[in-house]
C-alpha positions as CSV (number, residue, x, y, z in Angstrom):
1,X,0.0,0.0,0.0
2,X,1.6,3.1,-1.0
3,X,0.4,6.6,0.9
4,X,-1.3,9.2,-1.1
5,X,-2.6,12.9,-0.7
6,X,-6.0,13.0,-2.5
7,X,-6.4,15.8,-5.4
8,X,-10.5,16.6,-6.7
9,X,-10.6,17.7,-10.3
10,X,-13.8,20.1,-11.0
11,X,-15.1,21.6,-13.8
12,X,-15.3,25.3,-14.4
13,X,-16.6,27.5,-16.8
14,X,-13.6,29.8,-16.6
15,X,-11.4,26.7,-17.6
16,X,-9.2,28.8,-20.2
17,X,-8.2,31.4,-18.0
18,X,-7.6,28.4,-15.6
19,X,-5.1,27.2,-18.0
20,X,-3.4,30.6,-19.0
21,X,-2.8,30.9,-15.4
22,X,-1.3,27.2,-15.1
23,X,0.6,27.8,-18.1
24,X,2.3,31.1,-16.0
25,X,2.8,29.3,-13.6
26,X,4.7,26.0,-14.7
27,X,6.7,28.7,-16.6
28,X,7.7,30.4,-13.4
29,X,8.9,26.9,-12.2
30,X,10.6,26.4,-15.1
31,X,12.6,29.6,-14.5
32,X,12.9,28.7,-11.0
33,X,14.1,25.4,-11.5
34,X,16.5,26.6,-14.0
35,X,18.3,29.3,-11.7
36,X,18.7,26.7,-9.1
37,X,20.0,23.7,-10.8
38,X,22.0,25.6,-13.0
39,X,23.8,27.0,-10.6
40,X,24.6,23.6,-8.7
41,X,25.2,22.1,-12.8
42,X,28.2,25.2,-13.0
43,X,29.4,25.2,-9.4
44,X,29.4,21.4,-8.5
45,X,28.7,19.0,-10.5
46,X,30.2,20.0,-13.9
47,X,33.9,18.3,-12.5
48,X,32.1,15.7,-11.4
49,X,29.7,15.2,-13.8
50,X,32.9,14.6,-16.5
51,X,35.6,12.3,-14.3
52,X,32.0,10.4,-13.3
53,X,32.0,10.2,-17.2
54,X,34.9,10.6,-19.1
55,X,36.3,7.8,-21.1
56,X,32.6,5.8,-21.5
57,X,31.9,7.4,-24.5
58,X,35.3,5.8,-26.4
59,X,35.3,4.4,-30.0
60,X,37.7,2.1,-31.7
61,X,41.0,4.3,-33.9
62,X,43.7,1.4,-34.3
63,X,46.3,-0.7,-33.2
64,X,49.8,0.0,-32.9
65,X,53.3,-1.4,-30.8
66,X,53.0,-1.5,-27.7
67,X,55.4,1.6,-26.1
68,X,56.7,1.7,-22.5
69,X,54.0,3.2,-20.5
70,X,50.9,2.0,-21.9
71,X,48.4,0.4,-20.5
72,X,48.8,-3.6,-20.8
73,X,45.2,-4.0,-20.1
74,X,44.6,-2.7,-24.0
75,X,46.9,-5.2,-25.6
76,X,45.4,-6.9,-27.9
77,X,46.3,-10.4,-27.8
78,X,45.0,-11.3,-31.2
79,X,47.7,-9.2,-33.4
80,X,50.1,-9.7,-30.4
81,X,49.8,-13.6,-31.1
82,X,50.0,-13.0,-35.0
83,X,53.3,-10.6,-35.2
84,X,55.0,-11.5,-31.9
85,X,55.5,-8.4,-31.2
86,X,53.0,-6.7,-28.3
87,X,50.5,-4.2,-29.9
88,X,47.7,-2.3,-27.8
89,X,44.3,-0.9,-28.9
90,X,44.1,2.7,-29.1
91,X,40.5,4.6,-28.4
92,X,40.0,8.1,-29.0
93,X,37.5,9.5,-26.4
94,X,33.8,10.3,-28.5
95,X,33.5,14.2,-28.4
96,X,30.3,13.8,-27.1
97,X,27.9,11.4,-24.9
98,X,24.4,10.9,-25.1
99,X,22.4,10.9,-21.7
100,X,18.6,9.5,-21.3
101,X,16.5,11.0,-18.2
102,X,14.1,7.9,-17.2
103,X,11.8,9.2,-15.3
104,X,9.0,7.8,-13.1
105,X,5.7,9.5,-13.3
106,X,3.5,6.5,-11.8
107,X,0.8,7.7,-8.8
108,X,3.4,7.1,-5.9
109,X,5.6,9.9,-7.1
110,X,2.8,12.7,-6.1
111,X,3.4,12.0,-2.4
112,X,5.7,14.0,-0.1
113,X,5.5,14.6,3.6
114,X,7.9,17.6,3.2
115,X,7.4,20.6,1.1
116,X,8.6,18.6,-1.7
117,X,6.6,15.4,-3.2
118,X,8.9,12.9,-4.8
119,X,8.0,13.8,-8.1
120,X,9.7,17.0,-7.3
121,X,12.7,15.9,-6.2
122,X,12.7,14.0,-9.2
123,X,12.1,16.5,-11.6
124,X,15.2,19.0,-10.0
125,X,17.5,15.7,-10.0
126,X,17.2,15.6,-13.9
127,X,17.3,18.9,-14.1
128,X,20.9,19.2,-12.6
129,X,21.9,16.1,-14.5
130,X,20.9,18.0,-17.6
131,X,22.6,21.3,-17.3
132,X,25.4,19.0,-16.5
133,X,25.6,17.1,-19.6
134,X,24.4,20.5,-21.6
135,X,27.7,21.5,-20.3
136,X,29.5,19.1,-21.0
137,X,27.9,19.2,-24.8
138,X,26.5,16.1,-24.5
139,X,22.8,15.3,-26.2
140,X,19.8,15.3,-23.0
141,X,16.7,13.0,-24.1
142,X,13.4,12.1,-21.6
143,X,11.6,8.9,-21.1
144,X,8.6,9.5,-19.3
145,X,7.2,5.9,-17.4
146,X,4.0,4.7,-15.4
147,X,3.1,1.0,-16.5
148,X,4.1,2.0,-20.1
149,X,6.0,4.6,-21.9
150,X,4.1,8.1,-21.9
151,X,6.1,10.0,-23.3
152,X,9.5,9.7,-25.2
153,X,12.1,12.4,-25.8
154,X,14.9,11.8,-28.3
155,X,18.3,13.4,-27.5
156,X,18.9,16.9,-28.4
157,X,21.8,19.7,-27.9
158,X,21.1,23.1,-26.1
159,X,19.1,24.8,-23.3
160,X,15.7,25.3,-24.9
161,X,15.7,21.4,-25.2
162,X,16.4,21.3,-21.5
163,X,14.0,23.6,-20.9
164,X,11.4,22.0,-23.0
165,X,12.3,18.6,-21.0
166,X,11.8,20.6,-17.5
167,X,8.6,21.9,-18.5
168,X,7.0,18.4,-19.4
169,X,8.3,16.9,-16.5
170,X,6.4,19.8,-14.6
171,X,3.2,20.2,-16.7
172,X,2.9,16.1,-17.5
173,X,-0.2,14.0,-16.5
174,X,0.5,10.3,-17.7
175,X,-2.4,8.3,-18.6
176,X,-2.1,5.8,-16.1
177,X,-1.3,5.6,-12.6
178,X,0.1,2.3,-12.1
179,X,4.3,1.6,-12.1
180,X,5.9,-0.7,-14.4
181,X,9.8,-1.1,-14.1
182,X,10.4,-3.1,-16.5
183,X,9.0,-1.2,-19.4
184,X,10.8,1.6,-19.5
185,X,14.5,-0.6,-19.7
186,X,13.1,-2.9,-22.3
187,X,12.0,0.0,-24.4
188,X,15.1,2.0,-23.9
189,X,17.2,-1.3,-25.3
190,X,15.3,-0.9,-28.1
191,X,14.8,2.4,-28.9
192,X,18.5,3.5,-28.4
193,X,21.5,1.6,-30.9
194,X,24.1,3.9,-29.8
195,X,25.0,3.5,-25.8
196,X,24.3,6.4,-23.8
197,X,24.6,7.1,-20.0
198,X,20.9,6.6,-18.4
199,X,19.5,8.1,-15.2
200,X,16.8,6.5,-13.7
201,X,14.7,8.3,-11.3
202,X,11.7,5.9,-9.3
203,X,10.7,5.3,-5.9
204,X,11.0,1.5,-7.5
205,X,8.1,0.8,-5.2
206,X,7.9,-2.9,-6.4
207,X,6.7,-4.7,-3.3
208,X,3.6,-5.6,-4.6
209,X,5.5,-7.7,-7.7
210,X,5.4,-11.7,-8.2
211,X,8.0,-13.8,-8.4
212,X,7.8,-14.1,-11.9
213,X,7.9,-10.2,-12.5
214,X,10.9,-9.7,-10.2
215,X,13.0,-12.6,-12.2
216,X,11.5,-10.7,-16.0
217,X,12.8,-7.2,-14.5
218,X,16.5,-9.2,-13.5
219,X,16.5,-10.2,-17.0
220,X,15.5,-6.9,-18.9
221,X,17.9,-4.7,-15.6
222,X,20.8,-7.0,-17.0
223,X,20.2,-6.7,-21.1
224,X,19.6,-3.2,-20.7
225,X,22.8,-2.4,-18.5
226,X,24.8,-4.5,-20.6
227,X,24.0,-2.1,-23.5
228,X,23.9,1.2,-21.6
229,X,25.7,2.9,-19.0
230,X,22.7,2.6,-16.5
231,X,22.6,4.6,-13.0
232,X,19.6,4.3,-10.7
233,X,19.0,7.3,-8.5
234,X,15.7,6.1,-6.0
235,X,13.5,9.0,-4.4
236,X,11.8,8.1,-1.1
237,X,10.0,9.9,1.4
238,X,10.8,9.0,5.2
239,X,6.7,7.7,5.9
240,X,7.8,5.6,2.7
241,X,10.3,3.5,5.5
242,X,8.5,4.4,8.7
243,X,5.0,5.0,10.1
244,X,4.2,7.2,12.1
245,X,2.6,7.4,15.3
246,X,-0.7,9.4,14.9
247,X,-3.5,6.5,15.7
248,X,-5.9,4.9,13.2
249,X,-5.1,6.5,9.8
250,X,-6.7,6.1,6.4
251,X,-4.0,4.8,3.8
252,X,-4.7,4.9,-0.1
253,X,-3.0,3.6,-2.4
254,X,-1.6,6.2,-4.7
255,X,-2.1,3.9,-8.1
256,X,-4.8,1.7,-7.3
257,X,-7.2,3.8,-5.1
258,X,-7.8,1.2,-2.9
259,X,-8.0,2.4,1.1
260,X,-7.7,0.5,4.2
261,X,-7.6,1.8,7.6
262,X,-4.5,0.8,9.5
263,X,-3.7,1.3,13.4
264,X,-0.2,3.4,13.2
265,X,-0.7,3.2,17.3
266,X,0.0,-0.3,17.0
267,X,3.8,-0.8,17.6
268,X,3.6,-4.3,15.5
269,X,1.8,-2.4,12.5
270,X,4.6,0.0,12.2
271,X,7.3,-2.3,12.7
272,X,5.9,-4.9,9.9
273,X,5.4,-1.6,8.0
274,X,9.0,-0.5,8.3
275,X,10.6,-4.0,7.6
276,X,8.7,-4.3,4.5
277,X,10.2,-1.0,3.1
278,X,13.3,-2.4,4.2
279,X,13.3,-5.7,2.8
280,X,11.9,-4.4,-1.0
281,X,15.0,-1.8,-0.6
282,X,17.5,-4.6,0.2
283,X,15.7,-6.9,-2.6
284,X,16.6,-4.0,-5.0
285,X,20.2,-2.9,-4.0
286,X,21.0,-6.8,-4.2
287,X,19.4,-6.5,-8.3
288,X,21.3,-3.9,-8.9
289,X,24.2,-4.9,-7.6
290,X,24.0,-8.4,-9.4
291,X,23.5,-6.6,-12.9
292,X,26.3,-4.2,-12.4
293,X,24.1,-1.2,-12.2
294,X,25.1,1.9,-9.8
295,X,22.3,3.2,-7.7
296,X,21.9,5.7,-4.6
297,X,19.0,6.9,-2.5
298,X,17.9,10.3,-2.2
299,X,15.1,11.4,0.6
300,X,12.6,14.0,-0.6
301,X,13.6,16.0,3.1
302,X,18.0,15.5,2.2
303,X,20.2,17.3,0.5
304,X,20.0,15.3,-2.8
305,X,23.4,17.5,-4.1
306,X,25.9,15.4,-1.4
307,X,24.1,12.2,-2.5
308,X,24.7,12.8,-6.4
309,X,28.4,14.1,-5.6
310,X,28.8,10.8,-3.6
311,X,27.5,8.5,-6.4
312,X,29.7,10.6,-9.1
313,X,33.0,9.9,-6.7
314,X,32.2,5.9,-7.0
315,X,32.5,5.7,-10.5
């Protein structure tokens, strides 16, 4: 059961000004959004952002004798073998890399117990990781994901792309509520020949999946990381890993609608409840770790810049 704050749609016959107004005001986030993680792009993570980088993007030049100093991990053994004489690969280092933004827009993201719902820490993590790349001229694209692909982005240069990417993850409703992870990787494997560096932004709530769904999202986690360079960032709120204390309490879940009332007085209730969270988070970390994928957790009420830096540092 994943928590949920409620929103009531009505209709009004003043709907265009409605939308004029909504328009201003997802362009005033935009603005804002850009000031802010521009500024952490330029002052933090640009360094970062390229040693965490650098040298992925390489593509095959030649092969040449082997010199004293080079690397004997690029030998190649082949023409080594064939001229008895040792002779290393040489790379040249792509003048660009391409970086996807998959990004979960499924019901559970529009919670937050904070100021901040986890969609929006979301949405300001790809942000940053955008300006980034911009400045490093690398091409940004979006992949928008509930239980399907809602919305696909192909990789562009320049900051009215990036803006245009921060505004639909702002202003986007997806059509469906529900969370797929395995969707999203088997239509990235596809959609994308050339590899690219992939952020992945969920609360991966998966708790709910059956055996034979965890085992088909192993499968697709491993083809598509052995294709990409894949990074998974997961956004959680703290009442995702703890209940609190505040008697009996109405719970909805944020993709189904279904409610049940549940007893947060009950110290057993809340311990179950926390141990669950636990056990779906160490099920995950241990998939990730088995197809090679690195991955960090970021708290909607933390400082999601020492997080990122601390991911960057591992690679």
């Amino acid at each position: 059961m994943r928590i949920s704050r409620l929103s009531v749609t009505q209709q009004s016959p003043t709907i265009f000004s409605r939308k004029m107004k909504d328009t201003t005001d997802i362009l005033k986030q935009v603005r804002r959004i850009e000031i802010k993680t521009r500024g952490l792009s330029n002052d933090i993570f640009a360094g970062h952002y390229h040693s965490a980088f650098r040298g992925r993007g390489v593509a095959f030049s030649e092969v040449r004798e082997y010199r004293m100093g080079d690397d004997v991990r690029d030998i190649d053994w082949n023409v080594t073998a064939r001229t008895r004489k040792p002779h290393i690969k040489v790379y040249e280092e792509e003048r660009e890399l391409t970086m996807m933004l998959v990004v979960d827009v499924s019901g559970s993201g529009s919670f937050g117990s904070t100021d901040k719902t986890k969609r929006d820490v979301m949405t300001e993590v790809a942000a940053v990781l955008a300006f980034s790349a911009a400045q490093n001229n690398d091409k940004v694209g979006c992949l928008l994901f509930s239980d399907k692909v809602e919305k696909f982005i192909p990789p562009k240069k320049g900051r009215s792309h990036i803006l245009q990417i921060i505004r639909t993850l702002l202003d986007f409703e997806p059509e469906s509520r529900k969370t797929s992870l395995e969707e999203p990787l088997k239509y990235l494997t596809g959609a994308l020949k050339k590899r690219c560096t992939t952020f992945w932004l969920s609360d991966f709530c998966n708790q709910a999946a059956t055996a034979e769904q965890w085992a088909g999202l192993e499968r697709s986690l491993k083809i598509a990381s052995g294709k990409h360079d894949l990074v998974a960032v997961r956004v959680y709120d703290k009442r995702d890993a703890e209940l609190p204390d505040v008697g009996l309490v109405e719970m909805v879940d944020a993709e189904s609608g279904a409610r049940l009332w549940v007893d947060s007085g009950s110290k057993e209730v809340r311990t179950h409840y926390a141990a669950a969270w636990e056990a779906d988070r160490q099920r995950l970390n241990s998939l990730m770790d088995r197809a090679r994928v690195d991955h960090t957790d970021v708290a909607t009420d933390e400082d999601y810049v020492k997080q990122l830096i601390k991911l960057f540092a591992r690679r």
